[in-house]
Jmol script that loads the backbone (N, CA, C; Angstrom):
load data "model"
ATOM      1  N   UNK A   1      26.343  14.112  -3.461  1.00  0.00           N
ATOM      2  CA  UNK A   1      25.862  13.099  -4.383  1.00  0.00           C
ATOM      3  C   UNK A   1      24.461  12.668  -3.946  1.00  0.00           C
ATOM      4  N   UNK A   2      23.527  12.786  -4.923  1.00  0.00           N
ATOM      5  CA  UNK A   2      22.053  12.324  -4.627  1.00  0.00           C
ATOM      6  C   UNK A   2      22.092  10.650  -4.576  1.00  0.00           C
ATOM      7  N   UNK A   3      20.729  10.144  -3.462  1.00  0.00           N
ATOM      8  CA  UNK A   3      20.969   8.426  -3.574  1.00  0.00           C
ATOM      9  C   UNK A   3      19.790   8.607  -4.016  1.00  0.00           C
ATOM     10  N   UNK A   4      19.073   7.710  -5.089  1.00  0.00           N
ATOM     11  CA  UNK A   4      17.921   7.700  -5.030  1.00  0.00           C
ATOM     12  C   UNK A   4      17.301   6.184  -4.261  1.00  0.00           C
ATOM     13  N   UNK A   5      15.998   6.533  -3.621  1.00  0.00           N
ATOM     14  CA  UNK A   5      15.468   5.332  -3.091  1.00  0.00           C
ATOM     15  C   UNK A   5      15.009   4.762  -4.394  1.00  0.00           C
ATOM     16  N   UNK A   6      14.739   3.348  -3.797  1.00  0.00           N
ATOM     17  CA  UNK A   6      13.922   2.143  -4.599  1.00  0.00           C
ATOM     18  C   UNK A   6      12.554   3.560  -5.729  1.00  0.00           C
ATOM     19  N   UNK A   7      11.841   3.566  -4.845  1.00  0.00           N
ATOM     20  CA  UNK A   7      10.319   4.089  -5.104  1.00  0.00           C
ATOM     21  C   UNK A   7      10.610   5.525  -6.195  1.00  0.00           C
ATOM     22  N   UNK A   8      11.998   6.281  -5.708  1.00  0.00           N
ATOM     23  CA  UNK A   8      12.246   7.305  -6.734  1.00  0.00           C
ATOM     24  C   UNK A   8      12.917   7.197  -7.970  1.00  0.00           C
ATOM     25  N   UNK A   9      13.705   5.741  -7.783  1.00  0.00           N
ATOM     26  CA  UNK A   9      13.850   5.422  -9.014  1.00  0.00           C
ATOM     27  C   UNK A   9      12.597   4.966 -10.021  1.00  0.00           C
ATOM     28  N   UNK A  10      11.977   4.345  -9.567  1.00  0.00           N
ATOM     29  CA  UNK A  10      10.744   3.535 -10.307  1.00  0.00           C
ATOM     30  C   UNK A  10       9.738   4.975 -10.553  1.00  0.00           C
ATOM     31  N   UNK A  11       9.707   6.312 -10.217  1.00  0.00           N
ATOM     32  CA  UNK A  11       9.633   7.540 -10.491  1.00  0.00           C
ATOM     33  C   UNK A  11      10.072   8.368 -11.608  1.00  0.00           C
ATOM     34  N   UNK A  12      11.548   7.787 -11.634  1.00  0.00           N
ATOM     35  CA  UNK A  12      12.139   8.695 -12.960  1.00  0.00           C
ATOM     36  C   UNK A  12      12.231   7.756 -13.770  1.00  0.00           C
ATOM     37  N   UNK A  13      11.829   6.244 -13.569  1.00  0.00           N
ATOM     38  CA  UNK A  13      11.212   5.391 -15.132  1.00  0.00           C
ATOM     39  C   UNK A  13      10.117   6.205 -15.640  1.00  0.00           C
ATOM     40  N   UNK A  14       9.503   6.213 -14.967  1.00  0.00           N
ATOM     41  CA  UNK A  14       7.691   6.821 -15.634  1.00  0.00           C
ATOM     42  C   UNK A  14       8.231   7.529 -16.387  1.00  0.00           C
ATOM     43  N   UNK A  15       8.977   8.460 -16.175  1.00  0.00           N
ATOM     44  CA  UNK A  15       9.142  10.186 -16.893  1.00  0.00           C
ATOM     45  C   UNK A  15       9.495   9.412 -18.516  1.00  0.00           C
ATOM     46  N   UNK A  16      10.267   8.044 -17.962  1.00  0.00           N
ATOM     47  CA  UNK A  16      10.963   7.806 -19.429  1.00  0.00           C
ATOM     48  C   UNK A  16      10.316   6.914 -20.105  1.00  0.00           C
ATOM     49  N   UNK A  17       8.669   6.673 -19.700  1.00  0.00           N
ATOM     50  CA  UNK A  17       7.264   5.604 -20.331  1.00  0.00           C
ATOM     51  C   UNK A  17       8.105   4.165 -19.959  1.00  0.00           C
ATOM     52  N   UNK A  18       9.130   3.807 -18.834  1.00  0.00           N
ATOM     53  CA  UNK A  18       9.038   2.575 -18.741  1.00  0.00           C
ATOM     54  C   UNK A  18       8.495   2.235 -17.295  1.00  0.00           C
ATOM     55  N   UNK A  19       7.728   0.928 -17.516  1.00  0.00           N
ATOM     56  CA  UNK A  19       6.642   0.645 -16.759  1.00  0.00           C
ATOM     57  C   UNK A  19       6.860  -0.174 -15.519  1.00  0.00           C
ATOM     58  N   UNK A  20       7.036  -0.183 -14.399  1.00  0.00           N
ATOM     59  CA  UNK A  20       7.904  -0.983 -13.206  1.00  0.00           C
ATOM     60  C   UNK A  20       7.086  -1.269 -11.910  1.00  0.00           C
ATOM     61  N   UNK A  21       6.718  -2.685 -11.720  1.00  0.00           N
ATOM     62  CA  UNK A  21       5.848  -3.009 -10.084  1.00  0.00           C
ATOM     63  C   UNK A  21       6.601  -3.652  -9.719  1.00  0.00           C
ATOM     64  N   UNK A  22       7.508  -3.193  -8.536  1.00  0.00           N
ATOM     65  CA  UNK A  22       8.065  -4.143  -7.310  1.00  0.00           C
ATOM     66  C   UNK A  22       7.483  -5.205  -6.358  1.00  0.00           C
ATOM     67  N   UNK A  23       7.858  -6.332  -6.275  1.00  0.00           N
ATOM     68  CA  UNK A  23       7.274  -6.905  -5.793  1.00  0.00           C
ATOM     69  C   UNK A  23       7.394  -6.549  -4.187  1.00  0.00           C
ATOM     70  N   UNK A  24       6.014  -6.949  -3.910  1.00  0.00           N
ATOM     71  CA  UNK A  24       6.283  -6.371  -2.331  1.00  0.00           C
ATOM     72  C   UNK A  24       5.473  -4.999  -2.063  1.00  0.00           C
ATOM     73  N   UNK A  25       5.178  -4.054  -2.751  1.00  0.00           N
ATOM     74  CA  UNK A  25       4.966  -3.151  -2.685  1.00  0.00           C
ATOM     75  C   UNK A  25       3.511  -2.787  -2.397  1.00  0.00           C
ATOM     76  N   UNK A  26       2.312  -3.861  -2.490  1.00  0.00           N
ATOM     77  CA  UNK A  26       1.342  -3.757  -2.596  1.00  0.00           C
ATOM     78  C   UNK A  26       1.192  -4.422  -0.664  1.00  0.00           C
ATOM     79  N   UNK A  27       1.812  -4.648   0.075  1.00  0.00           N
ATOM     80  CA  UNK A  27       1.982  -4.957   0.966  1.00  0.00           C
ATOM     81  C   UNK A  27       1.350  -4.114   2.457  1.00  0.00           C
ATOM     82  N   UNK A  28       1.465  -3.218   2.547  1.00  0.00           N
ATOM     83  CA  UNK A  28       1.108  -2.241   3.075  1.00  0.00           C
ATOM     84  C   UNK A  28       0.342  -0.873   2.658  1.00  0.00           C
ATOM     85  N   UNK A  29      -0.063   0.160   3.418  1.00  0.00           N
ATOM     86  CA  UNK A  29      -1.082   1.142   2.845  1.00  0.00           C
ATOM     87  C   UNK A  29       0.023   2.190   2.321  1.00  0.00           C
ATOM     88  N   UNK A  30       0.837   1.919   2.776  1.00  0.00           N
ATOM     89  CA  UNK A  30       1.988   3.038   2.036  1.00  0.00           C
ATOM     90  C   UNK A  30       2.160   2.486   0.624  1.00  0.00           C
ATOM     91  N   UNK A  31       2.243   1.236   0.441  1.00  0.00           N
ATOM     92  CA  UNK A  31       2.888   1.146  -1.142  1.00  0.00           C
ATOM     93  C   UNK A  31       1.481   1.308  -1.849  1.00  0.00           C
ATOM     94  N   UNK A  32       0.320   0.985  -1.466  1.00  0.00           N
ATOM     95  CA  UNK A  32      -0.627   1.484  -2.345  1.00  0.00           C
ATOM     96  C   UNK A  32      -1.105   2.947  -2.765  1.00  0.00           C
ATOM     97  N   UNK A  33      -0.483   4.105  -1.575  1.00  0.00           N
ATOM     98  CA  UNK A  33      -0.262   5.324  -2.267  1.00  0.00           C
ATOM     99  C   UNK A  33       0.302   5.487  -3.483  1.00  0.00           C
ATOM    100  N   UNK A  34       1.680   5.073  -3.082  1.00  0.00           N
ATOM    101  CA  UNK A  34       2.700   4.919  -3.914  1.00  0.00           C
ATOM    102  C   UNK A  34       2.399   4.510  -5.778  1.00  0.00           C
ATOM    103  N   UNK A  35       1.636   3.346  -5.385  1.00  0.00           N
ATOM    104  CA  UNK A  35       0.995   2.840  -6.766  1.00  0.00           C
ATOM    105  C   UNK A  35       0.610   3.634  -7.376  1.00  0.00           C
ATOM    106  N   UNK A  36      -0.632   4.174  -6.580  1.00  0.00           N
ATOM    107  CA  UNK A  36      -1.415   5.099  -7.050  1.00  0.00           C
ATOM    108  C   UNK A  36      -1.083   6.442  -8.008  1.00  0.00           C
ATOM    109  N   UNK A  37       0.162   6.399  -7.384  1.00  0.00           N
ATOM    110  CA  UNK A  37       0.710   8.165  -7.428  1.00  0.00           C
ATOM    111  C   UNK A  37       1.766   8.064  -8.501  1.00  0.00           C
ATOM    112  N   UNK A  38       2.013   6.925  -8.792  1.00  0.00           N
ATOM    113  CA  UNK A  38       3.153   6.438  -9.417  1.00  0.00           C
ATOM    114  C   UNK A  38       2.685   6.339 -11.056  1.00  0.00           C
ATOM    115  N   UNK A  39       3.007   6.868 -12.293  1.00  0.00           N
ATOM    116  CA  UNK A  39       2.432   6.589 -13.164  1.00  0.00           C
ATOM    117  C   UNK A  39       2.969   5.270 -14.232  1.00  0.00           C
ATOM    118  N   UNK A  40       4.026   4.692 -13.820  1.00  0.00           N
ATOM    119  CA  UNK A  40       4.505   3.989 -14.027  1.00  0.00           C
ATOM    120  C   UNK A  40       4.565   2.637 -13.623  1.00  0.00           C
ATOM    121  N   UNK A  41       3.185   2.661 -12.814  1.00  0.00           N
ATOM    122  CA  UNK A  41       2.963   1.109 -12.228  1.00  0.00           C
ATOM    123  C   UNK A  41       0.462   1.210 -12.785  1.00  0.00           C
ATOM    124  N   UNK A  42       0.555   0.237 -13.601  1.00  0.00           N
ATOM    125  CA  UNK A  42      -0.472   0.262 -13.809  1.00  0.00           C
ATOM    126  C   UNK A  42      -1.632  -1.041 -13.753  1.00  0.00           C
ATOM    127  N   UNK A  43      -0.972  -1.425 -12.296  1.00  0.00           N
ATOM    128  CA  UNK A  43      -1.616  -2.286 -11.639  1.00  0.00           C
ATOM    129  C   UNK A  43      -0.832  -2.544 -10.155  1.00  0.00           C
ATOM    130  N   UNK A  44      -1.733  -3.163  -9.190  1.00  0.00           N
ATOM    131  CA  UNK A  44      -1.195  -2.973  -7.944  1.00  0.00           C
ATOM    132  C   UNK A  44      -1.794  -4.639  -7.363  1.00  0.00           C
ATOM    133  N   UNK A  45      -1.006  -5.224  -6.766  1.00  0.00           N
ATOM    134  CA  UNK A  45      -1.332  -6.856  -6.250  1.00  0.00           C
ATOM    135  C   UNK A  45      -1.701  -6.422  -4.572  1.00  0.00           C
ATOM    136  N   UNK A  46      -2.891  -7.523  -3.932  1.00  0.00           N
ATOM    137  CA  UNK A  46      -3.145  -7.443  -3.246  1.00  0.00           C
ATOM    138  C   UNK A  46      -3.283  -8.770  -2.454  1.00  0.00           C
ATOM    139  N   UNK A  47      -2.617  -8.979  -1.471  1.00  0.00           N
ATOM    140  CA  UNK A  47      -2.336 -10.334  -0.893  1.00  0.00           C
ATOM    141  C   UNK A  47      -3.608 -10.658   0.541  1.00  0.00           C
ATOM    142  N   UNK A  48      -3.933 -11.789   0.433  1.00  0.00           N
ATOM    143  CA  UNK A  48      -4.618 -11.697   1.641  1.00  0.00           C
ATOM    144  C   UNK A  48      -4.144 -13.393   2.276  1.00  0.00           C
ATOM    145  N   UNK A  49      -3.978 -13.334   3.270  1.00  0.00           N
ATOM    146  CA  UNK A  49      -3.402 -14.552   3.946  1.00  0.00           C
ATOM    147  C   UNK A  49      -4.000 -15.220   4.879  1.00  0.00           C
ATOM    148  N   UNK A  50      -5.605 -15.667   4.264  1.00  0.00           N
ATOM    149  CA  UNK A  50      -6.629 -16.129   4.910  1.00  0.00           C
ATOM    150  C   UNK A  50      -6.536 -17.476   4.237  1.00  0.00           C
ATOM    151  N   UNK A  51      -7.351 -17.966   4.668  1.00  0.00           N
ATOM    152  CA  UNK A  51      -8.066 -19.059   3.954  1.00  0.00           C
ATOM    153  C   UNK A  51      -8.807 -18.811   3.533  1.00  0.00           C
ATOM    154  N   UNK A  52      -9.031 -19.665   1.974  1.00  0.00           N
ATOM    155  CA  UNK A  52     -10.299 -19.192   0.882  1.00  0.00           C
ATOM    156  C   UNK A  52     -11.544 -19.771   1.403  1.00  0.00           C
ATOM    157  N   UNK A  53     -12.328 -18.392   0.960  1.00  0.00           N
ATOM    158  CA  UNK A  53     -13.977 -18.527   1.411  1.00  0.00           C
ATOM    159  C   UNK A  53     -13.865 -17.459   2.544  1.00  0.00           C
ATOM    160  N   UNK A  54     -13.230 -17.006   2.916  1.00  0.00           N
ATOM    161  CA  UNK A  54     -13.592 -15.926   4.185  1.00  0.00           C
ATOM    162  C   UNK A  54     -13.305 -14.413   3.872  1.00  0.00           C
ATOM    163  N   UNK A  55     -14.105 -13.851   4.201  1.00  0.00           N
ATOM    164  CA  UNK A  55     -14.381 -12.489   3.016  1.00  0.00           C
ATOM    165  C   UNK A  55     -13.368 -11.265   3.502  1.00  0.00           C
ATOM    166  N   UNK A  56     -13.045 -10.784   2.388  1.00  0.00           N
ATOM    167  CA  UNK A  56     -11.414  -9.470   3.292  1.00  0.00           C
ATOM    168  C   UNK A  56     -12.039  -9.154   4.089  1.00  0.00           C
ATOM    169  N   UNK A  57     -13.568  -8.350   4.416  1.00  0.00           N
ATOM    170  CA  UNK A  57     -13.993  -7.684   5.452  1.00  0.00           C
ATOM    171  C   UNK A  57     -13.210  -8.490   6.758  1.00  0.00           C
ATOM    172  N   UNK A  58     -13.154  -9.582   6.764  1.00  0.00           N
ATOM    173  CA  UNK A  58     -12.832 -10.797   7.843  1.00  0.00           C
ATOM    174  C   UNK A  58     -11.825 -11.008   7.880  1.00  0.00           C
ATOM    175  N   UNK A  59     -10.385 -10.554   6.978  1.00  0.00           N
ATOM    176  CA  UNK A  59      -9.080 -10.490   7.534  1.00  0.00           C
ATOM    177  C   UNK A  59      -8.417 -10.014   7.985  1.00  0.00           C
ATOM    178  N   UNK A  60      -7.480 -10.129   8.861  1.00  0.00           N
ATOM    179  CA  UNK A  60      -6.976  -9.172   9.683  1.00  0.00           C
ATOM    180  C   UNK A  60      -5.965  -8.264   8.628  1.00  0.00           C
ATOM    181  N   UNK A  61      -6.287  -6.994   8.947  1.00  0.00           N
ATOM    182  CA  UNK A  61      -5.314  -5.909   8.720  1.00  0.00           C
ATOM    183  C   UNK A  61      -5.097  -4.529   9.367  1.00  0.00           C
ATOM    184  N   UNK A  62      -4.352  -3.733   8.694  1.00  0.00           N
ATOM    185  CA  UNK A  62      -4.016  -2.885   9.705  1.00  0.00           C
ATOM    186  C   UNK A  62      -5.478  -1.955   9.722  1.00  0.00           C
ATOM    187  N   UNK A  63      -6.334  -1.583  11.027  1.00  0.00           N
ATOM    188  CA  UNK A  63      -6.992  -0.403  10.791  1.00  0.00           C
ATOM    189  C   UNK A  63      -7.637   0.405  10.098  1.00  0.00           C
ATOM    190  N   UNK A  64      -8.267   0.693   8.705  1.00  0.00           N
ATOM    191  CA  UNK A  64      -8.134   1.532   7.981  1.00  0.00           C
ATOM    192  C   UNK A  64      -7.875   1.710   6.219  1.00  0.00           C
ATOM    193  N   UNK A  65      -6.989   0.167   6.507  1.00  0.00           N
ATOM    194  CA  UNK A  65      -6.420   0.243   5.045  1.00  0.00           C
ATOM    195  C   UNK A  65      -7.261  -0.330   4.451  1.00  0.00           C
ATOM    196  N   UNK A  66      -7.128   0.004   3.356  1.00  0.00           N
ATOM    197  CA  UNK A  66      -8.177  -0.111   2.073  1.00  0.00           C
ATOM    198  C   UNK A  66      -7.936  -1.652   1.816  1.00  0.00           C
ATOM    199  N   UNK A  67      -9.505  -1.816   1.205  1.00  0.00           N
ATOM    200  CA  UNK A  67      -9.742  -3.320   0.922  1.00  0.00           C
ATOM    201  C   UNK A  67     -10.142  -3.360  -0.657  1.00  0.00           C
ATOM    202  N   UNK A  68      -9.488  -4.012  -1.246  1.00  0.00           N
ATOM    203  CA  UNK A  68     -10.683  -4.357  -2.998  1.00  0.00           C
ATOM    204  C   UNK A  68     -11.576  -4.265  -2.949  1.00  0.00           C
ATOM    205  N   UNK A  69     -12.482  -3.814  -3.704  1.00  0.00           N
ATOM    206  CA  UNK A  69     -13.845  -3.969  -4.236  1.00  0.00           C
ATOM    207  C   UNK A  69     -14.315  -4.137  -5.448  1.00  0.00           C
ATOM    208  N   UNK A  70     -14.699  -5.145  -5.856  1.00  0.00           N
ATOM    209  CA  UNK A  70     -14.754  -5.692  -7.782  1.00  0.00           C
ATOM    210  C   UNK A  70     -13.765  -5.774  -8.057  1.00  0.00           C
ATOM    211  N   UNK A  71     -12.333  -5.738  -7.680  1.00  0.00           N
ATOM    212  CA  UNK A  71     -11.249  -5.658  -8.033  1.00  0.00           C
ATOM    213  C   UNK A  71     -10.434  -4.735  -8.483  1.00  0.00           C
ATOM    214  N   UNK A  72     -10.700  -3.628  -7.800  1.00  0.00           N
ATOM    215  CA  UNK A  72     -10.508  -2.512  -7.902  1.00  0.00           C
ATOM    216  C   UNK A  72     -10.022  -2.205  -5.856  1.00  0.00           C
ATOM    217  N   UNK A  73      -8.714  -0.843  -5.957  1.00  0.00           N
ATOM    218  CA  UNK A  73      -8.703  -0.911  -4.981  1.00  0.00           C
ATOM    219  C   UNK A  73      -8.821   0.777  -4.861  1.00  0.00           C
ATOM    220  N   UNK A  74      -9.030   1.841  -3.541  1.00  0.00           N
ATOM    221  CA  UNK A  74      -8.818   2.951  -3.446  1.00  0.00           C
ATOM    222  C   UNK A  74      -8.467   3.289  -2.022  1.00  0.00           C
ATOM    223  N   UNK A  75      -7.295   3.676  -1.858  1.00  0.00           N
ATOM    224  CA  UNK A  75      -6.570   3.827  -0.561  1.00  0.00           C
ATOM    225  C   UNK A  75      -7.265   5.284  -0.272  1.00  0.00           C
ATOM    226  N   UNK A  76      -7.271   5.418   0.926  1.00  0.00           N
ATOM    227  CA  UNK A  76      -7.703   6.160   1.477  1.00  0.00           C
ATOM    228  C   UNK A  76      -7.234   7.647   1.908  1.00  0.00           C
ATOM    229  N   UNK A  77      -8.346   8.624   2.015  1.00  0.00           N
ATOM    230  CA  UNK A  77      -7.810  10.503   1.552  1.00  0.00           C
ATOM    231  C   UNK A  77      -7.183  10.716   2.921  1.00  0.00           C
ATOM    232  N   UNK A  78      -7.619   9.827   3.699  1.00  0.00           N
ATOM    233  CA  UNK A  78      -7.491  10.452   5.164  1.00  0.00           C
ATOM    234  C   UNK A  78      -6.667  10.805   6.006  1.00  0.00           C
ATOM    235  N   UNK A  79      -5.891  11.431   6.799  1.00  0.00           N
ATOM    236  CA  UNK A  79      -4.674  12.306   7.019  1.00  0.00           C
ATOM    237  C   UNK A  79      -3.871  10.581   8.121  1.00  0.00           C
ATOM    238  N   UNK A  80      -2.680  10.523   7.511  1.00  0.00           N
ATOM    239  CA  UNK A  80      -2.059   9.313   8.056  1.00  0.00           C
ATOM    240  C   UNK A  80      -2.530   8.322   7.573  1.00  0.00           C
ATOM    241  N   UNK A  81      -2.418   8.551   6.107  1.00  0.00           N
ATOM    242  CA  UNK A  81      -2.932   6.922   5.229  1.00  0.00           C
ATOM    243  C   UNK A  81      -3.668   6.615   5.704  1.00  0.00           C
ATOM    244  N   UNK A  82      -4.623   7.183   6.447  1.00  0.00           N
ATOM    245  CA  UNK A  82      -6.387   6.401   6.650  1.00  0.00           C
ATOM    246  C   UNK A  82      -6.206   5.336   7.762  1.00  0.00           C
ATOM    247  N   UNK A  83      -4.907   5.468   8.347  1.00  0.00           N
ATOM    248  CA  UNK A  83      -4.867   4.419   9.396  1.00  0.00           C
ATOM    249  C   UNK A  83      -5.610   4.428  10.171  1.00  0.00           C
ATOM    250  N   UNK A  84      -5.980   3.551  11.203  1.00  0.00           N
ATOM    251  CA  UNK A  84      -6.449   3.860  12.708  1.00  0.00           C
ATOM    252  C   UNK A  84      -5.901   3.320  13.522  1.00  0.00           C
ATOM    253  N   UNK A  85      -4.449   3.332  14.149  1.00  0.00           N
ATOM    254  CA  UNK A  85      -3.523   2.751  14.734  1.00  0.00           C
ATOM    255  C   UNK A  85      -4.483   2.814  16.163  1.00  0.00           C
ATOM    256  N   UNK A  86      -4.620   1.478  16.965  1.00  0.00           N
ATOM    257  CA  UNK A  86      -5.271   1.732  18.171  1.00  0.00           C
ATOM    258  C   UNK A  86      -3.967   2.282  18.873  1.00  0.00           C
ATOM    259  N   UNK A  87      -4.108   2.957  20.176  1.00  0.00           N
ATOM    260  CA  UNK A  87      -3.480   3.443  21.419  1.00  0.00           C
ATOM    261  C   UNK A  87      -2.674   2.373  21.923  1.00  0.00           C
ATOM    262  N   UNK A  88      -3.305   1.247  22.149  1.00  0.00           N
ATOM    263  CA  UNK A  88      -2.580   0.065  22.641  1.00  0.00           C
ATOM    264  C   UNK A  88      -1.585  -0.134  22.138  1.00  0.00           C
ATOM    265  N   UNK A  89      -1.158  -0.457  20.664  1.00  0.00           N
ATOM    266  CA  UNK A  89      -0.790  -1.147  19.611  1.00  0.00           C
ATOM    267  C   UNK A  89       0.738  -0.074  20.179  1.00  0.00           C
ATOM    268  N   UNK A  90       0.352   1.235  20.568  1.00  0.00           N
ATOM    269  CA  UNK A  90       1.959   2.103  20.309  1.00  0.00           C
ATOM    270  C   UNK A  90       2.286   1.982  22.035  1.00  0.00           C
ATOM    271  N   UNK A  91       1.421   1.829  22.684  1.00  0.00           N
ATOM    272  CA  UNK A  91       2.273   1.828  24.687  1.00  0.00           C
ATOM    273  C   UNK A  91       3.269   1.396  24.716  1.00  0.00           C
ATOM    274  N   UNK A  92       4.013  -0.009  24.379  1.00  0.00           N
ATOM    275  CA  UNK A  92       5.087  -0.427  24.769  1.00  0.00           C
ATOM    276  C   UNK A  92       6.172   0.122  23.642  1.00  0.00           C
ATOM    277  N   UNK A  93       5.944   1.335  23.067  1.00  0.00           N
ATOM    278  CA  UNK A  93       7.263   1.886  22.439  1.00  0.00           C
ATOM    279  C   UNK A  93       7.018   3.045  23.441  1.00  0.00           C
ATOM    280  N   UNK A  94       5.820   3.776  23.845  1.00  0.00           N
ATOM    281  CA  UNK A  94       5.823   5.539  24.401  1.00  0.00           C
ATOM    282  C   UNK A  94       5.548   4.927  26.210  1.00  0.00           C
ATOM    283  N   UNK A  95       5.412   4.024  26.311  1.00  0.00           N
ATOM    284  CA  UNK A  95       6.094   3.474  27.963  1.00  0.00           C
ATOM    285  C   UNK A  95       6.162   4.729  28.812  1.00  0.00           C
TER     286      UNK A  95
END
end "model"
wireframe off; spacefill off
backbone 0.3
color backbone group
């Protein structure tokens, strides 16, 4: 018996023109692939958890991941979602 995940269901909506954004999903650089790739989501939310007036360049996030621009966003081609996980960040799991 097939399970489908969350993301493959909201996959075989598209096929059927219905249109579906999970909340949450815009959260990380993975769900903005996802968006992207997804034809059934035709807009993508982007949260920033600063205080207003301080520019995304200036918020913390992961490495790599893509930031808005005009309001527009484009995740990145680069092999491992464009991350740049520092070395540090993984020592206390590879110990």
């Amino acid at each position: 018996m097939w399970r489908l995940s969350t993301c493959n269901k909201i996959a075989v909506a598209a096929t059927h023109g219905d249109q579906r954004d999970p909340a949450r999903r815009w959260l990380n650089p993975y769900g903005q692939h996802f968006t992207f790739a997804t034809p059934s989501s035709p807009w993508c939310e982007y949260f920033v958890g600063t205080p207003p007036g301080v520019p995304l360049e200036e918020c913390w996030r992961i490495p790599g991941m893509a930031l808005p621009v005009n309001g527009g966003l484009i995740p990145s081609d680069a092999p491992g979602f464009g991350l740049e996980i520092p070395e540090a960040w993984l020592a206390p799991f590879f110990g």
